[in-house]
C-alpha positions as a LaTeX table, in Angstrom:
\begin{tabular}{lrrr}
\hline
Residue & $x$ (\AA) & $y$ (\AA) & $z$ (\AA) \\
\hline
Unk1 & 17.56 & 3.14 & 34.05 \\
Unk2 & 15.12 & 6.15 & 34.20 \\
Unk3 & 12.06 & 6.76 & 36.27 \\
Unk4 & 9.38 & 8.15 & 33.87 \\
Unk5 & 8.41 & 12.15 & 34.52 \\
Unk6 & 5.00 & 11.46 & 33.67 \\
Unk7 & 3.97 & 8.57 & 35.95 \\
Unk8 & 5.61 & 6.20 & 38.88 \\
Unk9 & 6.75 & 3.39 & 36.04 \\
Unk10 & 10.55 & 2.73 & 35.25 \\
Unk11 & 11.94 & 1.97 & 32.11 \\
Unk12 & 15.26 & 0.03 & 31.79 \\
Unk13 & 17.17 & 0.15 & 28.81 \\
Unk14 & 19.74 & $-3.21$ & 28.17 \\
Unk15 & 21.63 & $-4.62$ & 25.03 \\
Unk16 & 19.45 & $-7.72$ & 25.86 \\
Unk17 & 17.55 & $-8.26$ & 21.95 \\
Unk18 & 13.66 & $-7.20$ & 23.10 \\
Unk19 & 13.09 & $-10.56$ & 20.65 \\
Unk20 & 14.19 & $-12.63$ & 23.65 \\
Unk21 & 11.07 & $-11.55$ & 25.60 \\
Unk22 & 8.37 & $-12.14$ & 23.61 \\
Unk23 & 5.66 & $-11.73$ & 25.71 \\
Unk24 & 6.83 & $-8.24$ & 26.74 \\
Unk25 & 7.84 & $-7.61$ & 22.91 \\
Unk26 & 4.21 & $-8.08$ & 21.93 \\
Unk27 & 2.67 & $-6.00$ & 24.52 \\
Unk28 & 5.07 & $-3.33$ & 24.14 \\
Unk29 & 3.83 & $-3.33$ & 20.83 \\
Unk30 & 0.47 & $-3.14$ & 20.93 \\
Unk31 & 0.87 & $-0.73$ & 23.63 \\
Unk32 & 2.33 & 1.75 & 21.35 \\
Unk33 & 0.33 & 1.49 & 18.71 \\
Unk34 & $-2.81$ & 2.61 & 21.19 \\
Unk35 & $-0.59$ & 5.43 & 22.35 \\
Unk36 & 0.39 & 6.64 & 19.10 \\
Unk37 & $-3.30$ & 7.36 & 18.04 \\
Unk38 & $-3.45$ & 10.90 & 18.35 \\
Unk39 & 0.14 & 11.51 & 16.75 \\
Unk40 & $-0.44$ & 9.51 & 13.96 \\
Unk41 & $-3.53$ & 11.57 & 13.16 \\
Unk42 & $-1.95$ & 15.01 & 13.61 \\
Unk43 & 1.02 & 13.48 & 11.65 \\
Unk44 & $-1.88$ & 12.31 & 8.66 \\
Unk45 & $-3.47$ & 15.81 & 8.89 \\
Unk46 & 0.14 & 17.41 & 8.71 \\
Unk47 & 1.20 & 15.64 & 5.43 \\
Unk48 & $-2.59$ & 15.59 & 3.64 \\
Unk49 & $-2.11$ & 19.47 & 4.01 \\
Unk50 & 1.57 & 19.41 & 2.80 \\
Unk51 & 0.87 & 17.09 & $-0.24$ \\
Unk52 & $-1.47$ & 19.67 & $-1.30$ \\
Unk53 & $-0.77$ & 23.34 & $-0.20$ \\
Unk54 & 1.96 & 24.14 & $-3.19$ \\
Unk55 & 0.49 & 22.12 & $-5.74$ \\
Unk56 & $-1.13$ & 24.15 & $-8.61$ \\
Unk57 & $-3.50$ & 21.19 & $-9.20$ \\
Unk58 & $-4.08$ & 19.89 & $-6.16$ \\
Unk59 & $-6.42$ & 17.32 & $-5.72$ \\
Unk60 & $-6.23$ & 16.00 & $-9.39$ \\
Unk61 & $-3.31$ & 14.80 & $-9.12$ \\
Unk62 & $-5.10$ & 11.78 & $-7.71$ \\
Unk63 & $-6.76$ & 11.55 & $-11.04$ \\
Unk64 & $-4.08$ & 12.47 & $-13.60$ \\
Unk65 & $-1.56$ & 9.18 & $-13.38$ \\
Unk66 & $-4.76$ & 6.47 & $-13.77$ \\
Unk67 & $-6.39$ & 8.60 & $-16.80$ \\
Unk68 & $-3.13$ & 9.32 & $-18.85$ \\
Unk69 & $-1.70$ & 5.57 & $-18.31$ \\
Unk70 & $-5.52$ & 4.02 & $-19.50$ \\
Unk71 & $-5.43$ & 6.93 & $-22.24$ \\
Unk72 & $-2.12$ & 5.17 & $-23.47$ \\
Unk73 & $-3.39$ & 1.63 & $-23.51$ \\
Unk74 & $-6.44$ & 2.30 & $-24.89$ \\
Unk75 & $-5.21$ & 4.08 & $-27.97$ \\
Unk76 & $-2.67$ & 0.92 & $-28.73$ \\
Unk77 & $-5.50$ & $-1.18$ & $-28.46$ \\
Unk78 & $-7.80$ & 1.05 & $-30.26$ \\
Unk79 & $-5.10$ & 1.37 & $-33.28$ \\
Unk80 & $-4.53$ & $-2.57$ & $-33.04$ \\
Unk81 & $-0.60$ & $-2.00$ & $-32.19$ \\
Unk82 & $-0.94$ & $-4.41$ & $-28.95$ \\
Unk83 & $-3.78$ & $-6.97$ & $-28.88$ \\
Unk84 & $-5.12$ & $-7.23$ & $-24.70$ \\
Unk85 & $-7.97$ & $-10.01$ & $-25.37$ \\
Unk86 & $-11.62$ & $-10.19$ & $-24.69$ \\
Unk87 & $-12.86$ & $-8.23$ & $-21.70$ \\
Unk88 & $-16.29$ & $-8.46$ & $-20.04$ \\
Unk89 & $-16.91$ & $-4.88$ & $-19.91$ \\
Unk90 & $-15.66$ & $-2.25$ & $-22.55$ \\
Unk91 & $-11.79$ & $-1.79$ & $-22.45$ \\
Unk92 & $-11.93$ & 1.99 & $-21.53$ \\
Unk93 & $-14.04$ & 0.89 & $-18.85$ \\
Unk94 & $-11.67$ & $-2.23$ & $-17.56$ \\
Unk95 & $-8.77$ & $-0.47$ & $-17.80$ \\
Unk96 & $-9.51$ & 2.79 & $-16.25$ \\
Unk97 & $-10.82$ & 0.38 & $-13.42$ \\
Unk98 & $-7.88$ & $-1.71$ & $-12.53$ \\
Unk99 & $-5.10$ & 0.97 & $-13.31$ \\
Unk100 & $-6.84$ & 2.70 & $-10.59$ \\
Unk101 & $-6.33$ & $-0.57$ & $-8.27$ \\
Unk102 & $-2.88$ & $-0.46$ & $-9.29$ \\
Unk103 & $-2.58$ & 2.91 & $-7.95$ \\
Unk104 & $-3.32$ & 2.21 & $-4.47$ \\
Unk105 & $-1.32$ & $-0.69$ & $-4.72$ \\
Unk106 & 1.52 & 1.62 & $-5.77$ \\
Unk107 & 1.18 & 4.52 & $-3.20$ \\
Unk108 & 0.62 & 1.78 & $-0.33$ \\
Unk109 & 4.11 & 0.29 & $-1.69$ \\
Unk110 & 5.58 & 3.69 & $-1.06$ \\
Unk111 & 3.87 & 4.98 & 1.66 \\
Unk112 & 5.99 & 3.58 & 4.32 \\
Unk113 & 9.68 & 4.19 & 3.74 \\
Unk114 & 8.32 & 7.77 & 2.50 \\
Unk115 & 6.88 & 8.52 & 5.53 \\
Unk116 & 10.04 & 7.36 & 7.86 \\
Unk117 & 12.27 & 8.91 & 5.38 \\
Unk118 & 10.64 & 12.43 & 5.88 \\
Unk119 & 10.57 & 11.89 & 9.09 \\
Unk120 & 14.33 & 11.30 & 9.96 \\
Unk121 & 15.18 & 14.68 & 11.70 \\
Unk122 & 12.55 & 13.90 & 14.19 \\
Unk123 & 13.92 & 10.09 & 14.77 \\
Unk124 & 16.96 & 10.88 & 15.55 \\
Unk125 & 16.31 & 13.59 & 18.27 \\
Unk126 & 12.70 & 12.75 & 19.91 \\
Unk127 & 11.58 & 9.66 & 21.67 \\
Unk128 & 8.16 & 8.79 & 20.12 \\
Unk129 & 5.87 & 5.85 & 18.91 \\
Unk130 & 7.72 & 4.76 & 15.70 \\
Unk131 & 4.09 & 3.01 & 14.95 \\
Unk132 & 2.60 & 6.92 & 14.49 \\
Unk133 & 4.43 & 7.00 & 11.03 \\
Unk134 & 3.16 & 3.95 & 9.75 \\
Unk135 & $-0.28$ & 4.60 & 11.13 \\
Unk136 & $-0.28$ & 7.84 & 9.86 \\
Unk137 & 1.06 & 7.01 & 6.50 \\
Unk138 & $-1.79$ & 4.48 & 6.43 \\
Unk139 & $-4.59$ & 6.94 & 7.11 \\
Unk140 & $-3.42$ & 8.98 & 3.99 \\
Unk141 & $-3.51$ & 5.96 & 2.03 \\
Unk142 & $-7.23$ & 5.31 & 2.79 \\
Unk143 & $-8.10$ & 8.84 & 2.44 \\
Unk144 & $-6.49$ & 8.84 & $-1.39$ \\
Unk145 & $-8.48$ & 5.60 & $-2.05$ \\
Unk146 & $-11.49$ & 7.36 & $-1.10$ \\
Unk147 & $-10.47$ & 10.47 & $-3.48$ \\
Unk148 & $-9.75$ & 7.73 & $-6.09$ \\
Unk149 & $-12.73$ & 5.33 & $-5.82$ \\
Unk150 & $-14.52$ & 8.84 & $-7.54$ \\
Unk151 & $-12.67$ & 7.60 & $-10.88$ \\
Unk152 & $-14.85$ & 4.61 & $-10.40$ \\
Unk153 & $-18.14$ & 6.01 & $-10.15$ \\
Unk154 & $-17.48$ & 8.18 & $-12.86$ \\
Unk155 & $-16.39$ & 5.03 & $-15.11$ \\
Unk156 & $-19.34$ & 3.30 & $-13.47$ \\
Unk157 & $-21.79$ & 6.42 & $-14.75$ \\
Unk158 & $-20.21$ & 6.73 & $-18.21$ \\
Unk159 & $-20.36$ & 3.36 & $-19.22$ \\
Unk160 & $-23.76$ & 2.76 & $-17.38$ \\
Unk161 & $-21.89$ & $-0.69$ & $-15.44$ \\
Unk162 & $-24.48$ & $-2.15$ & $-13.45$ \\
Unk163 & $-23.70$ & $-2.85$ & $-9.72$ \\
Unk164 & $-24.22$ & $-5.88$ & $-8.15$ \\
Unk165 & $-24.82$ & $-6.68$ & $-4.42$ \\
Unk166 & $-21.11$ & $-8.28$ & $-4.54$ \\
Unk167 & $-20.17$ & $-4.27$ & $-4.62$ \\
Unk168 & $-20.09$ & $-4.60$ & $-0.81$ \\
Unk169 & $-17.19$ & $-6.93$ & $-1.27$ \\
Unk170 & $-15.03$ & $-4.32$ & $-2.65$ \\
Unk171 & $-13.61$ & $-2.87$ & 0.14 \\
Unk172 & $-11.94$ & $-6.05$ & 1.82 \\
Unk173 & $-10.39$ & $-6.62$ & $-1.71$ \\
Unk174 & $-9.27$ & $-3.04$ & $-1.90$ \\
Unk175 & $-8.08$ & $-3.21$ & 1.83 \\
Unk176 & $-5.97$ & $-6.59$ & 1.27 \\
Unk177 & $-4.35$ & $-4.83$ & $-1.71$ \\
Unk178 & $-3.26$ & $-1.77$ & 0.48 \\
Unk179 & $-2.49$ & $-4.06$ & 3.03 \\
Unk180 & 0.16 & $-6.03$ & 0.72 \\
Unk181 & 1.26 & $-2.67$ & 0.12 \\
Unk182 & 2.22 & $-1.34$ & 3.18 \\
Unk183 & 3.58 & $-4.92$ & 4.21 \\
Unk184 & 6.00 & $-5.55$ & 1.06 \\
Unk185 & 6.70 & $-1.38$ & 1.51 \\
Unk186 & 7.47 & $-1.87$ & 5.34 \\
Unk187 & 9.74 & $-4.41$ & 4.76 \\
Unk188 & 11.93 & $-2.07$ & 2.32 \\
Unk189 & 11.90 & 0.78 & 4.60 \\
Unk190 & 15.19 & $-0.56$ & 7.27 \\
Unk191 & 16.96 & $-1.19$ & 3.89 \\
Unk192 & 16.06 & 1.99 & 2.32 \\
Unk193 & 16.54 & 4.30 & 5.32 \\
Unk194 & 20.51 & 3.17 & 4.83 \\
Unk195 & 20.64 & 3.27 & 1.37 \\
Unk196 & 19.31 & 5.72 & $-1.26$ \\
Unk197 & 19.57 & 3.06 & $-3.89$ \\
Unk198 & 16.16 & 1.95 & $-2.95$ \\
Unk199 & 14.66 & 4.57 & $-3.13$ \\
Unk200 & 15.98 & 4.97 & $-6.69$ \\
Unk201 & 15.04 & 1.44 & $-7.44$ \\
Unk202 & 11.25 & 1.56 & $-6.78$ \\
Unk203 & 9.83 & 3.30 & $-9.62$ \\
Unk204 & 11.75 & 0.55 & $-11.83$ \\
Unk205 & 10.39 & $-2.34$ & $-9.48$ \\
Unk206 & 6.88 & $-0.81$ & $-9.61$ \\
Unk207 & 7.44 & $-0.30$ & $-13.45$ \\
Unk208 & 8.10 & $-4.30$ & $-13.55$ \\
Unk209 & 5.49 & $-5.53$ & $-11.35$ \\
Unk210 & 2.83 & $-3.71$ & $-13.50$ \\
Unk211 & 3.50 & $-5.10$ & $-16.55$ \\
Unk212 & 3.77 & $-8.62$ & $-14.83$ \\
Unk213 & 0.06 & $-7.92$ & $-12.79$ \\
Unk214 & $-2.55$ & $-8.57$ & $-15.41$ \\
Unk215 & $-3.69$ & $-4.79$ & $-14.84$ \\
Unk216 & $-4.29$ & $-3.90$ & $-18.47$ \\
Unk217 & $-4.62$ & $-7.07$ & $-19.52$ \\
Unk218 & $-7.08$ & $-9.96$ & $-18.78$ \\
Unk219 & $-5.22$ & $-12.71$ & $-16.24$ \\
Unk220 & $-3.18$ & $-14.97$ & $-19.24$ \\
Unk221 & $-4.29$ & $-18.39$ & $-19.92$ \\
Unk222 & $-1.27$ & $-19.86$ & $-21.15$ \\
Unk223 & 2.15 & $-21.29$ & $-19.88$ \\
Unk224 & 4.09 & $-19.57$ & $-18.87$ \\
Unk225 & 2.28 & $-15.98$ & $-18.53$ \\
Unk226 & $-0.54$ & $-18.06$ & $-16.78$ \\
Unk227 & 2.25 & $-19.26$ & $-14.24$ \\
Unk228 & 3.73 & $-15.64$ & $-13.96$ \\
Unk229 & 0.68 & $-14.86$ & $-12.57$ \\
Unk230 & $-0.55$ & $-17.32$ & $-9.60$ \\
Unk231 & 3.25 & $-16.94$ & $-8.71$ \\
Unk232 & 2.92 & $-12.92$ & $-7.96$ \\
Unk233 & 0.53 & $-12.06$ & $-4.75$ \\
Unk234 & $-0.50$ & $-8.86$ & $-6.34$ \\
Unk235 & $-2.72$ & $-10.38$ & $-9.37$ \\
Unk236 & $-5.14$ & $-12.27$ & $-6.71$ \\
Unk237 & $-5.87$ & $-9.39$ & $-5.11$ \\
Unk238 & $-6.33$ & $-7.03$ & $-8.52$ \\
Unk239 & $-8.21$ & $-9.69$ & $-10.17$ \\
Unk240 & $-10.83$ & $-10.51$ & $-7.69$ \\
Unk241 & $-10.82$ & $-6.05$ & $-6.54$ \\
Unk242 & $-11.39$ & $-5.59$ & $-10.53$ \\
Unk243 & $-14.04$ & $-8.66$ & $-10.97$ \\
Unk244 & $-16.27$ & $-7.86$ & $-7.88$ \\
Unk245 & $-16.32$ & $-4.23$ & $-9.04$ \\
Unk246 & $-17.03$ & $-4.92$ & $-12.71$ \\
Unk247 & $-19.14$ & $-8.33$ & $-12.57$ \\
Unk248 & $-20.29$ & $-8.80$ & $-9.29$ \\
Unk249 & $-18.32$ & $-12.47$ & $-9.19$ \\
Unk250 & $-15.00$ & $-13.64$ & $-7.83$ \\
Unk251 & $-13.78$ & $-16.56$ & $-9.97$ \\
Unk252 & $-10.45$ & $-16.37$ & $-7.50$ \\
Unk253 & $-11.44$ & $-17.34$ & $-4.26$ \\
Unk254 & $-9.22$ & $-19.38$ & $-3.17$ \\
Unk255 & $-6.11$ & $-17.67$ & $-4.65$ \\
Unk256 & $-7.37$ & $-14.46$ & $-3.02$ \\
Unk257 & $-7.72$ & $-16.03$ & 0.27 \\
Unk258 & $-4.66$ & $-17.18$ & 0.80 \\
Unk259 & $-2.91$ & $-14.06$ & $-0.99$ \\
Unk260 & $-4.84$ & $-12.53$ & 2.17 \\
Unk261 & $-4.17$ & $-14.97$ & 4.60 \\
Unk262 & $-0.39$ & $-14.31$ & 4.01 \\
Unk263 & $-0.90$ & $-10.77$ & 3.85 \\
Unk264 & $-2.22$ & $-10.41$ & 7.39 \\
Unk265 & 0.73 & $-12.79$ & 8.26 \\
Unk266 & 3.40 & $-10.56$ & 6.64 \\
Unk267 & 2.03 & $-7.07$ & 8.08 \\
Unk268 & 2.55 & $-8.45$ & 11.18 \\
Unk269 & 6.31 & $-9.67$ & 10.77 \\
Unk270 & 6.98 & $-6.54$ & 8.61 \\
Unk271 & 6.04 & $-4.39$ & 11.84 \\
Unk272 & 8.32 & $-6.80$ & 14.21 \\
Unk273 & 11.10 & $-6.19$ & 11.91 \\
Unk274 & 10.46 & $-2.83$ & 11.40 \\
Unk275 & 9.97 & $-2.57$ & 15.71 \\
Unk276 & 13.21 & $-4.45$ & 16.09 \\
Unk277 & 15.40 & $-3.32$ & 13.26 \\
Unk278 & 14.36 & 0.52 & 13.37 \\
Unk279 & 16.18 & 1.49 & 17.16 \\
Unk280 & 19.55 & 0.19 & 15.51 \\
Unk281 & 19.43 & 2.39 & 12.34 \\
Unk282 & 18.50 & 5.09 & 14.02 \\
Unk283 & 21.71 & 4.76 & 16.32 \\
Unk284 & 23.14 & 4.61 & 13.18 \\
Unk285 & 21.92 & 7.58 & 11.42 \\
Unk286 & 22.75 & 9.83 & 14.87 \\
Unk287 & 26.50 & 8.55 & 15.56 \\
\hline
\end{tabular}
């Protein structure tokens, strides 16, 4: 037990799980998170000037990965080696589009255990609001969909798309599809903060998932493609992001609703995990 230098309040520390105390779980929680605010956003401005300062390219490096993977599939489609289907826009146009969504989806996926794992030196010797990494990682997240959602204008521009009213819908597509991010990269991060094999295994998982997400492909009609995917929770979320954006319509409402539903759901228990789970490893790490 410790009385706090900062204000009259004691703090008691017991092997009791905090899980058996809801209540006072929750709260302790949400208290953080309010209190991590400022750190989060000194730790964001930290890293956005990191990512950047010894980079001979800099900022298009937000641009490069989209353009040179749509550059690929375009010129197999153009010389007829792989066959995508009928798209309703131009397939430059649709697949510059939703590799772009993909992005986000990918740097949300690794935005968590990235931003723990840099962090480790300062985990294991200061007491701070393990929430600031998340939020922080979070806030350079939106800040590199803003940087990309230029790749969309410019595809918008070139290929004189017309926007629709539904445009306003884009954002709570594109924020579900971080969301699912962070949450399925959140729950990796206790896992991958013991072992370096995870870390390792990502770009292979992310190379799977992509070719399972109709990304540069129209969503497949027949079994069992079609099956493959309403069974993954990232093609709801790409297809109706990709079909607000380049038709103004959502033909997956109620597919993207729950995907979001759950979403919501699983950000939550990835952050009780992570709350719960995190203390221990770090004990871990510092023995």
């Amino acid at each position: 037990m410790r009385h706090s230098p900062l204000s009259d309040s004691v703090i008691v520390y017991t092997p009791q799980s905090q899980i058996r105390n809801p209540g006072l779980l929750f709260r302790a929680m949400w208290s953080e998170l309010k209190s991590s605010r400022e750190l989060s956003w000194r730790l964001f401005v930290r890293d956005l000037s990191a990512q950047y300062r010894q980079s001979l390219l800099g900022f298009l490096w937000a641009f490069i990965p989209p353009i040179v993977t749509s550059a690929i599939f375009v010129l197999l489609q153009s010389r007829n080696i792989l066959s995508f289907g009928e798209t309703d826009i131009p397939y430059p146009a649709f697949v510059l589009i939703s590799t772009v969504l993909w992005q986000m989806f990918a740097e949300s996926f690794n935005a968590p255990l990235k931003a723990v794992t840099a962090a480790k030196p300062l985990l294991v010797k200061i007491n701070f609001p393990r929430e600031a990494l998340i939020v922080s990682a979070f806030y350079l997240v939106l800040f590199n969909t803003l940087v990309k959602f230029t790749v969309i204008v410019a595809v918008f521009l070139i290929f004189h798309l017309q926007p629709t009213w539904n445009l306003l819908l884009v954002p709570l597509a594109i924020l579900m599809l971080r969301l699912l991010g962070m949450c399925l990269g959140l729950l990796l991060t206790p896992v991958g903060m013991l072992y370096t094999d995870i870390t390792t295994a990502l770009p292979i998982l992310l190379q799977m998932l992509f070719f399972l997400t109709p990304v540069v492909y129209p969503p497949p009609e027949t079994f069992p493609f079609s099956l493959l995917s309403v069974l993954n929770p990232i093609s709801p979320l790409i297809i109706a992001a990709r079909d607000l954006l380049t038709t103004g319509t959502m033909s997956n409402c109620v597919s993207f609703t729950i995907v979001s539903v759950l979403t919501l759901i699983g950000v939550f228990v990835a952050w009780l995990i992570y709350r719960l789970v995190l203390p221990i490893i770090i004990e871990r790490m510092s023995a």
